[in-house]
N, C-alpha and C positions, 0 to 999 in steps of 0.2 A: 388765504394764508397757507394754507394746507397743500394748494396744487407749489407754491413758492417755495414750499422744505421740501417737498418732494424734486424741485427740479433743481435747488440749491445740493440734493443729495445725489442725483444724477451725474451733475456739473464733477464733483469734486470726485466719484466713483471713475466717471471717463477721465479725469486729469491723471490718476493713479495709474489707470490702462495707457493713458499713452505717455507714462514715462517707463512704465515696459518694454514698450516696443522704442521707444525715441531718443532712448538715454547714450545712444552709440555702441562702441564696442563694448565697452564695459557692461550696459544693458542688455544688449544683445547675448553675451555668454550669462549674466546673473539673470535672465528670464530663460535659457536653453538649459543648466543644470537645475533650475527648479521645476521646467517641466517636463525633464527626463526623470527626476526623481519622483515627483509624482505619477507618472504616465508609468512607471515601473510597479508601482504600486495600484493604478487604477486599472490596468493589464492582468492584475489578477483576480483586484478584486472582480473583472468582465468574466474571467477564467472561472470563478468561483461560484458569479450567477450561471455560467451555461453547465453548471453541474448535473439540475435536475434535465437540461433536455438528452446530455450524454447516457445520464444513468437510462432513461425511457427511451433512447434509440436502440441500446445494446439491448435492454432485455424485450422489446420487441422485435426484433430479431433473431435472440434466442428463440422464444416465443414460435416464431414462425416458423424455423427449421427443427423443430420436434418431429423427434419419426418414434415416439416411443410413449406408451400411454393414452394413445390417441386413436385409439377406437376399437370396435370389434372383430376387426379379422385381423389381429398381430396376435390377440388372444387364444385364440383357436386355432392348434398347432394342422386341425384337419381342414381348414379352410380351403376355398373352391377358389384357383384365379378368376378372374374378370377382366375386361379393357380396360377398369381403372385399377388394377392393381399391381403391386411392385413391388416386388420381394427384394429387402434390406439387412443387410447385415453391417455390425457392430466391428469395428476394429480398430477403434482406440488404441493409443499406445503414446509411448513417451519416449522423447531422446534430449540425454543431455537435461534432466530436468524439463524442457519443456513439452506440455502437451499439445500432443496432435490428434483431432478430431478427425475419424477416418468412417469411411461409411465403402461398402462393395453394395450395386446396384443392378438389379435385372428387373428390368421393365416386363410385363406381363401380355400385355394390351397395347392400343395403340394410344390411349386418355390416360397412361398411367400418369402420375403425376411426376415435376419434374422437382427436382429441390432448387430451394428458391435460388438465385444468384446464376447458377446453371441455365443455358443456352439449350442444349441436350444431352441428351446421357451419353456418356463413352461407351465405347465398343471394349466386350470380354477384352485385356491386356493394354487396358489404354486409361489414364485419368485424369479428371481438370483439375484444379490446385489452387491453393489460393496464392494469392500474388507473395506476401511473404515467405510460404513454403518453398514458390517456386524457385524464389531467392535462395533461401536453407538449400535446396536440392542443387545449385550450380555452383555454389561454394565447395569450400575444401572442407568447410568444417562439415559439407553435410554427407560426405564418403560413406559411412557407416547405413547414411538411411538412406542413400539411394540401393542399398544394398535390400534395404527391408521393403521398399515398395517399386519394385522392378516393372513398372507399367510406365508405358509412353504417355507423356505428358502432350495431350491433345487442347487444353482449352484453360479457361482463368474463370474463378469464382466470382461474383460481380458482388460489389457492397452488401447486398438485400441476404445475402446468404454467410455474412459474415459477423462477428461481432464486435470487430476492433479491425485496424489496418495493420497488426502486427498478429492477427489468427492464423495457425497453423491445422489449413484445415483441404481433406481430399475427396470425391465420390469417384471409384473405379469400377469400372463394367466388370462385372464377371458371369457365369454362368452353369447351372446345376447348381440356385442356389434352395431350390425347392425340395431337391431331399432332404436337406438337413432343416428344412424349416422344425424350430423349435418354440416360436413365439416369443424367445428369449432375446439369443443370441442373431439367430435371423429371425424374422418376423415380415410378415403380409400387409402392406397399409394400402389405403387406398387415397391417403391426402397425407399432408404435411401441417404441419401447426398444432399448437393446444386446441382441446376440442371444448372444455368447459374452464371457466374461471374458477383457476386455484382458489382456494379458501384463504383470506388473510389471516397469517400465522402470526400469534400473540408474540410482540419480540420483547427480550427479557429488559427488565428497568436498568438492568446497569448497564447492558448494550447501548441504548440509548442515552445513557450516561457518558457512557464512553465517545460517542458518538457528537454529542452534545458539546463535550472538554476541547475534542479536536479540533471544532471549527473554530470555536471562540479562543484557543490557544492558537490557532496559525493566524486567523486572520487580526490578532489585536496587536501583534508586531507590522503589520502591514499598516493601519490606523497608525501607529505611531511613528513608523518612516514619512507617511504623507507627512504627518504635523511636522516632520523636524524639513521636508524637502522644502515647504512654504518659507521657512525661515529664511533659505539663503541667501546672501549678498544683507544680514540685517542691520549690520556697522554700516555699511554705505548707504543704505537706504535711510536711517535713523542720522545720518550726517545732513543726505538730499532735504528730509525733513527740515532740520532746524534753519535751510537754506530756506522755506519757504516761511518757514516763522518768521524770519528777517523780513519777508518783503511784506508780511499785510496778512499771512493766514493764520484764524485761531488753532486753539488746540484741539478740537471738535473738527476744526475741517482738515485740519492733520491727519487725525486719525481715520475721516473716511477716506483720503488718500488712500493711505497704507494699504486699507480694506479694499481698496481701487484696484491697486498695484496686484495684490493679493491674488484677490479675483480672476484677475486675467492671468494673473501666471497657473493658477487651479485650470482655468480651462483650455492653456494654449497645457497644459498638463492631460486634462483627458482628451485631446485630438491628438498628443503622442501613445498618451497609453491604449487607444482605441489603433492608433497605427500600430504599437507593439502586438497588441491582440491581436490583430487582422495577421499579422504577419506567423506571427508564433500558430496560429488557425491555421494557415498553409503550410507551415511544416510538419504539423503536429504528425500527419499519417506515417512521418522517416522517424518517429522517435516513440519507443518504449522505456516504461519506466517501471520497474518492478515487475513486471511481466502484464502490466496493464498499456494497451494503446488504445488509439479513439479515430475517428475520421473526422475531418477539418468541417463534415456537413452538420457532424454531433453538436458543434461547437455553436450552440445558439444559446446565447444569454438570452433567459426569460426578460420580458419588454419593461416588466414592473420590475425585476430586482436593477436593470440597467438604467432606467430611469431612477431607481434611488442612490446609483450610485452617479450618476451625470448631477442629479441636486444636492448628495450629502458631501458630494469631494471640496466645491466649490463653497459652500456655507460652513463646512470645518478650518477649511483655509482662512477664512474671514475672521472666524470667532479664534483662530491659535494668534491669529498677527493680531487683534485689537487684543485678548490677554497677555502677550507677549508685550507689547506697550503699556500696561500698566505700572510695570517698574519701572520706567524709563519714564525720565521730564526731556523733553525735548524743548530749549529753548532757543530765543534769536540767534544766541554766543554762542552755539554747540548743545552737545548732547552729555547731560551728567551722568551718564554714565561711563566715560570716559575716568570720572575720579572713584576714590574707593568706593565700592556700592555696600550698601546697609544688610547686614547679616541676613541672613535665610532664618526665617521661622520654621521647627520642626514641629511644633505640636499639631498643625493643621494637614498637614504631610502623613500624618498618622493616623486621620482619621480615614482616609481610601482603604489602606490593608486592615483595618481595625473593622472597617463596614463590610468588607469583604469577607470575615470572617464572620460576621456576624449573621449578614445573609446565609452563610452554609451551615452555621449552627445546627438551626432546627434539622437538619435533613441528616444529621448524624446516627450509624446505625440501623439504616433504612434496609438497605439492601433490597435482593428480590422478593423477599419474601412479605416487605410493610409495605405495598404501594409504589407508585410511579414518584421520582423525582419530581421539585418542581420547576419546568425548564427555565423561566423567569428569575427567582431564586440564584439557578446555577449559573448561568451566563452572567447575573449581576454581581453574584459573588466571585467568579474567577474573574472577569473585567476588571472589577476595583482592588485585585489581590496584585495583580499586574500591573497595571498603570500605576499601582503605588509605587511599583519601584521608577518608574520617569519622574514621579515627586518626591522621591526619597532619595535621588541618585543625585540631584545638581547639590543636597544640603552636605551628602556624607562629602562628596569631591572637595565644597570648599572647606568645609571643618578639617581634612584630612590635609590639602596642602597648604594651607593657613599656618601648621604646625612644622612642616617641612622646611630645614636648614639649609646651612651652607653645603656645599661638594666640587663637585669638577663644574666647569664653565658651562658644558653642555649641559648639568643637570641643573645650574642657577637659571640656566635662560630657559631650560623647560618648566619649571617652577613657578617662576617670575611670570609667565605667561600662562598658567592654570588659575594663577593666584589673581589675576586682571581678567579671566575672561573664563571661569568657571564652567560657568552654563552652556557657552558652547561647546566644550569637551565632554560634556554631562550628556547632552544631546546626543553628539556624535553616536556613543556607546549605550543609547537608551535602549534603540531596538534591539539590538542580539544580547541586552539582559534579559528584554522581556523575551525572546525566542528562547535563549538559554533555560530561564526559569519553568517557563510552559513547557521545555521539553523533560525536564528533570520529573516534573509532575505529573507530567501522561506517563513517562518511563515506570515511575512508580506506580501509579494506578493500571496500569498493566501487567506489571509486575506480580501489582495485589490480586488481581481476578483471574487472571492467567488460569490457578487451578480450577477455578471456574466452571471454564469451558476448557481444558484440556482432560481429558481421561485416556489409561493407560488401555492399548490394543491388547496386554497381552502376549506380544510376539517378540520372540529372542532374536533379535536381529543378528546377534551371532551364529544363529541355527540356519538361518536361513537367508538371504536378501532377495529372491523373487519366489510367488506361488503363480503359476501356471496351468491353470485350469483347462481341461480338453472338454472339446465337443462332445457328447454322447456316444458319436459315435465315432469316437477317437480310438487306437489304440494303446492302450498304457505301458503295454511291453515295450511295441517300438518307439515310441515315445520318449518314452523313459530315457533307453539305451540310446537314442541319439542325443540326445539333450549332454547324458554324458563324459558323452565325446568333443561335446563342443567348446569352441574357445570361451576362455576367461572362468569355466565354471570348475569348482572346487571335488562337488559332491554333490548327489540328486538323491532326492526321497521320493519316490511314485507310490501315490496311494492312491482307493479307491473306496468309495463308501457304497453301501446297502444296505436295507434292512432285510428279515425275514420275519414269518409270522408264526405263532403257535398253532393256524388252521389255515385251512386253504381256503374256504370260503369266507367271506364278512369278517375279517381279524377285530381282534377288539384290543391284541397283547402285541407289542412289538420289540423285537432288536436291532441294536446298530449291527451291521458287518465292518469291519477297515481289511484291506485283501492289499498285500507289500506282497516285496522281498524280507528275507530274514533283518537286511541290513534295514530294511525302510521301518518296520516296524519295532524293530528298538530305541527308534523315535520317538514311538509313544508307550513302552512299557518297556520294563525290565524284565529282560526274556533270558535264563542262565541257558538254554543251550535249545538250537533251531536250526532245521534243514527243510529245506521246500515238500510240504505236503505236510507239513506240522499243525495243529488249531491250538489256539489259546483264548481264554477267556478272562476278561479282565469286570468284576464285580464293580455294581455301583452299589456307593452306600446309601442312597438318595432312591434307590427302585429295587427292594429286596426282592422282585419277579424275576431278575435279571440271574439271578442264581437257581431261580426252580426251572426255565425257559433254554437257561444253557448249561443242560446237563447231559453226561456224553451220554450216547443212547438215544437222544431226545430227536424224534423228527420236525423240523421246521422248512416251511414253503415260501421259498424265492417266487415271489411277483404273484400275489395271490388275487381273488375277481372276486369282484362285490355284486350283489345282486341287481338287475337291471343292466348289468353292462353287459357286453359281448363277453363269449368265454374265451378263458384264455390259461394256457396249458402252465401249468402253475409246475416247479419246477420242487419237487421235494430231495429233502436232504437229510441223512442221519448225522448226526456227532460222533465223530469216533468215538472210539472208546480213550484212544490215547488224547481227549481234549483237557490241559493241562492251565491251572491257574497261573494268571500273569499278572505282575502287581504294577498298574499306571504310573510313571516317572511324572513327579512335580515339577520338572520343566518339561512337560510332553510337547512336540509340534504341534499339534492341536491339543489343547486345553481341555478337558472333562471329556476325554476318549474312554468310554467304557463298550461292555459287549464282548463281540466274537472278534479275534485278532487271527486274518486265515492268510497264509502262506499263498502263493498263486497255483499250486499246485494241490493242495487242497477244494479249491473252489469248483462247484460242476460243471463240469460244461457248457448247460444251457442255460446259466444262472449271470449272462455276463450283459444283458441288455439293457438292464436296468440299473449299471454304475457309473456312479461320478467319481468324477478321475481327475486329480491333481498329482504337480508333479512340484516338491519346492527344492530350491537352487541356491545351491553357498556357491559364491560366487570369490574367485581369486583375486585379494587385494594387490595383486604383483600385475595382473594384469593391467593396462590402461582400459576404459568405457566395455569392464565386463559385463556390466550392468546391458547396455545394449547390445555385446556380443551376442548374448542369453537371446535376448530381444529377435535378434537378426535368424537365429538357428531358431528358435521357435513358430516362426513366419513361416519361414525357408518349409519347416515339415508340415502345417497348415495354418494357412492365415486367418484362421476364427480361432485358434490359440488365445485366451487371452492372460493377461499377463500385469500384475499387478506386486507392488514394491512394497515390502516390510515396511514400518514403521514401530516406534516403540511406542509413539503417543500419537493421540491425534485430537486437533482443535477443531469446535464447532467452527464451520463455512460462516456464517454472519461477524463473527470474533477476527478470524482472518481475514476479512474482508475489510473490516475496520482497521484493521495493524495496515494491509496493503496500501489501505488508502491515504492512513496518517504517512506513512513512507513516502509517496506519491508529494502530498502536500507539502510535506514538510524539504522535500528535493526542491523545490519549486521557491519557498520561501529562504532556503538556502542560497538559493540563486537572488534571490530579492536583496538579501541581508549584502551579501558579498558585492553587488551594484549599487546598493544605494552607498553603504558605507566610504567606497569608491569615490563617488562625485563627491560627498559628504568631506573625505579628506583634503581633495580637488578644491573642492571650493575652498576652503579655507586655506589654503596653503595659497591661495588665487589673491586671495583675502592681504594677505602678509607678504606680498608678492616685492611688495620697496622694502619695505621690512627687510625681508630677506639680503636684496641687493646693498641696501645699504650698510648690514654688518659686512657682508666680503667685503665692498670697498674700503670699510675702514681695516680691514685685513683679519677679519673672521675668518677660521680655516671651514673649508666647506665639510668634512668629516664632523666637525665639532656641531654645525649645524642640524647636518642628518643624523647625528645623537639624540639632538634637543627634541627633531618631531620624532624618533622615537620613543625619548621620555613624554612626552606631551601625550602621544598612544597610550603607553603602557600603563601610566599608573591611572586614568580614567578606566581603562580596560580591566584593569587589576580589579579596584572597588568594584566594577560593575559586577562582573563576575560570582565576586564573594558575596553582592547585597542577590544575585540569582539566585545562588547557591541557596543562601537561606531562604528567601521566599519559594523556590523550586519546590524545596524539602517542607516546608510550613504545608502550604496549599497539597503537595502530593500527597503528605500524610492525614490530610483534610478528608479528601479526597476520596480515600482506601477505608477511611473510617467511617465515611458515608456509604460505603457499599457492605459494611458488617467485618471486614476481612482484616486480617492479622498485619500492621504495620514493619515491611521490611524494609530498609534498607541494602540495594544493592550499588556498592561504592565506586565499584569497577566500571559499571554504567553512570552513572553518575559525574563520575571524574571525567572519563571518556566523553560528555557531551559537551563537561566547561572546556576540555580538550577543544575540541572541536571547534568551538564558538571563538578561543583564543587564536587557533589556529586561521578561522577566518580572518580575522584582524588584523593578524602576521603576513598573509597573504596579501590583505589589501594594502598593507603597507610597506611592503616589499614594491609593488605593484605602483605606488605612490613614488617613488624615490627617483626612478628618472625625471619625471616633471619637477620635480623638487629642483634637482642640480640644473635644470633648464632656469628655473623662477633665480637661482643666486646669483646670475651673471651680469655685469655690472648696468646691463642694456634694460635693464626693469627698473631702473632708475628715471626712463621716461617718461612724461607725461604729454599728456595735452592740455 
């Protein structure tokens, strides 16, 4: 009995599959837009499982080209070379916003190590590149930096040494780099890679919060494009039906039919979107997105999330066509749903967003500081906060145009046809509500945490826009004065720091020095009148030594010896007598400047070996890319210069790394929303296709039509939007009050998203309108 329902259920699953494939032309495109609409969708979600192997390719590879932190002879500025060692220097830098990873290389030995991806080291004035850079460097846009890395490009960095196929990243030979060895700046290694496993750093709850909101807000717009792709061609199919009730089948083998039909179009669905994959996989290495790229080898879906999406595509398609048939009687005569269909019940509609609210209840208030979210919890409560609007969206459509009157022709026959077929225009516009709303509510929950993780640097960006730090053993005069000279820059501040001690052996008392020009150091204090050779002392009120220690008269020793060390010729100094109080400026270039304020003329002579010397740059907004002018002149006088850009704020790295990523994804789903929406209109205009022809034949004007679809768009799209809007805002302000944080509104972002969402729509339906005026022509009156 048992093997008999089993092959009775077999029988009518293959009848379903092969009216997909067998139904003619009309089957043939109603199984190719359902399995491109799905394959669009199961294309990311493959994109979405090879997440974790991309994340684990890049940072093993980071990982492995570490030249810093990694052992004990970069530490030790007196280090001995050996065969395997290789003196490295740092020279980072940035143009145009993006960074370029730079390293100068001189090999020691003949074992020294090579970096990974590299073949061999370049010769002094020569360097390998990685393949994007070398792109940047033969363009026009990259003028400016071939200017700043003047070495013969001899070779290409090989994957193993990169971390994306869009890195911008160099090793150039050079040579004498062991004078300057500072363990710092240059430093001695003898291998590459981390040497010990970092310590897993405790990441904050609401990170993982945040973290958490993103995936389950991109990916449950993608879930709901599959369910609406399944549906396609469902008048024709739900006609096919009641043709097979006529000859002898029940309403049970109907509907394994359907589920037949279903089936195979879910899985002639994932062999498209496993082709979409494949293919978007081999382009992947030409396309950057927010400054993130990947290599097409990254792109390995884990074998278990791919396997649950090969089983859950195909079993969700089944179960949306058998609920999708529950409204519908499907009899011998036809299909009743052709005559008025029986109101929409809302109270059952209310219980998704009502559950979904409910599950996030308890977690209100939590923040970092009460415990970890619970991820179960938040994924079940944003799920059923969204998907409420797919069962809230087909009731408000028909109660809304149920009420809608008379007007012009075009907007009777868009009406008329919302009012007969509701649900499908409800569908159409489910997914970019639910994208819409899930982005309003990340926006806001970003919004809310943002201070968070942002804290203030501190730096007047108007005072300055690059600090340019020299080597030890730079010069700050010449330095200085060329930097001044150079294009795009406004005005330069060169200073240097020191301390000195109250004894020349074993100090236990110290002072800052800061050593300018008059103009540099009115930078950081209010000086009424200064000429070179001048000292000034500026008190702290936080260290009242700082007043008994710099008093004129008072001897203090530049670069004093501790006991057990080598001796070393300690450099003593009096205070004039003319050493004059200076009162710190509350917007100082550096912040909490106290001590000795010394002219460069005052300074000793043999007192200059032990200063650090920066040099910071207002840079001229009249200029174009002063920023990298600066950049170019600071190379140009020594390329261990290094060089780094104001900001007024700055976000924790894990926070930015999650905003990158949601950007990333959410491009991605954009592009989903915008194709599936596409076929979505496609089909149904496919759908209405005699329809169509036969209002022109009776002498319909074809303007009056292209009206109606886009009444037909707009006010589906309208409700949608508004029911976003409010769940958007419901859930984000959920959301922000689960992390402890103060509930804003920002309207501007907000608007600009439904913006956006509307804007797709306009697009797709701009996009729709030539096949429109193809579908009115009197030749779609054909049949077979």
């Amino acid at each position: 009995m048992r093997s008999a329902v089993v092959g009775q259920w077999y029988r009518d699953l293959a009848m379903g599959a092969r009216f997909t494939f067998t139904g003619g032309r009309e089957g043939w495109v109603r199984a190719v837009l359902t399995a491109f609409g799905v394959g669009l969708g199961v294309a990311l979600l493959l994109l979405t499982a090879a997440l974790p192997s991309v994340l684990s390719g890049r940072d093993a590879r980071e990982a492995a080209r570490q030249d810093r932190g990694i052992g004990y002879l970069q530490n030790n500025a007196e280090s001995k070379p050996t065969d395997r060692s290789l003196l490295i220097a740092d020279t980072d830098t940035e143009y145009r916003y993006q960074e370029i990873r730079g390293r100068l290389v001189e090999p020691e030995g003949a074992d020294a190590p090579l970096p990974p991806g590299v073949a061999e080291f370049p010769a002094p004035g020569e360097m390998v590149v990685s393949p994007a850079l070398a792109e940047l460097l033969g363009s026009d846009d990259g003028r400016l930096l071939r200017e700043r890395l003047p070495y013969r490009t001899v070779g290409t960095i090989g994957q193993d040494g990169l971390i994306g196929s869009g890195d911008l990243t160099y090793y150039a030979g050079a040579e004498g780099l062991a004078e300057r060895l500072d363990g710092s700046v240059v430093a001695r290694i003898d291998r590459f890679g981390s040497s010990t496993d970092q310590p897993e750093q405790e990441v904050d709850p609401v990170l993982l919060l945040l973290t958490l909101v993103v995936f389950v807000v991109l990916l449950t717009p993608v879930a709901v494009f599959i369910a609406t792709a399944v549906r396609f061609g469902g008048e024709r199919r739900d006609r096919r039906l009641a043709a097979l009730r006529l000859v002898g089948s029940d309403s049970r083998m109907t509907r394994r039919i359907a589920a037949g039909e279903a089936l195979a179009g879910s899985v002639l669905g994932l062999l498209f979107g496993t082709g979409f994959f494949l293919l978007g996989r081999e382009v992947a290495a030409s396309v950057e997105v927010f400054g993130v790229s990947v290599f097409p080898s990254d792109l390995n879906p884990s074998p278990s999330l791919a396997l649950l999406v090969a089983l859950a595509v195909p079993a969700a398609a089944v179960l949306v066509t058998l609920v999708a048939l529950r409204g519908v009687v499907i009899e011998p005569l036809g299909v009743v749903r052709t005559a008025r269909p029986a109101r929409r019940r809302l109270w059952w509609r209310l219980l998704l967003p009502l559950g979904g609210l409910a599950l996030l209840y308890p977690m209100l208030g939590q923040g970092s500081e009460n415990g970890e979210f619970n991820e179960y919890l938040v994924t079940g409560g944003v799920v059923l906060l969204l998907c409420g609007i797919t069962a809230l969206l087909p009731w408000i459509v028909e109660a809304f145009v149920a009420r809608l009157g008379a007007g012009a022709l075009s907007w009777q026959l868009a009406v008329r046809r919302l009012q007969l077929s509701s649900g499908s225009a409800a569908r159409m516009v489910n997914g970019i509500a639910v994208a819409v709303a899930g982005a309003i509510a990340l926006q806001m929950l970003f919004a809310g945490v943002e201070g968070r993780f942002t804290e203030s640097t501190g730096k007047d960006t108007s005072r300055a826009r690059l600090e340019l730090v020299l080597p030890q053993d730079g010069s700050i005069g010449a330095v200085g004065e060329k930097l001044r000279r150079a294009k795009g820059v406004a005005a330069t501040a060169a200073l240097s720091t020191t301390q000195v001690s109250a004894t020349a052996k074993d100090p236990e008392r110290w002072l800052g020095v800061t050593v300018g020009d008059c103009a540099a150091l009115r930078e950081l204090a209010r000086i009424p009148s200064c000429r070179d050779g001048d000292v000034f002392v500026v008190p702290d009120p936080a260290d009242p030594a700082t007043a008994s220690l710099a008093t004129a008269g008072r001897t203090v020793y530049f670069d004093p010896s501790y006991s057990g060390e080598e001796p070393r010729a300690e450099t003593a100094w009096k205070l004039p007598a003319g050493t004059r109080k200076a009162t710190g400026r509350a917007d100082s270039l550096r912040p909490g400047t106290s001590g000795l304020l010394l002219t460069r003329g005052a300074l000793p002579a043999k007192s200059g070996s032990d200063l650090s010397s920066t040099v910071y740059v207002r840079t001229d907004p009249a200029v174009p890319d002063a920023l990298d002018e600066v950049r170019n002149a600071a190379v140009a006088i020594d390329p261990l210069i290094r060089t780094w850009e104001w900001e007024s704020t700055q976000q924790a790295e894990q926070f930015t790394d999650i905003r990158t990523g949601l950007l990333v994804g959410a491009t991605a789903v954009l592009v989903l929303i915008g194709a599936s929406l596409l076929v979505s209109q496609l089909e149904q205009l496919r759908e209405r296709r005699k329809l169509l022809s036969a209002l022109v034949a009776f002498g319909t004007r074809r303007r009056t039509l292209g009206l109606s679809v886009l009444w037909q768009t707009a006010i589906p799209i309208t409700l949608g939007l508004a029911l976003a809007l409010a769940v958007g805002l419901t859930l984000g302000a959920v959301l922000v009050r689960m992390t402890s944080a103060d509930v804003a509104v920002d309207w501007a972002s907000v608007l600009s998203m439904t913006g956006i969402g509307a804007g797709v729509v306009v697009l797709v339906t701009a996009l729709s309108m030539p096949p429109l005026v193809r579908m009115m022509r009197p030749e779609g009156l054909r049949t077979e």
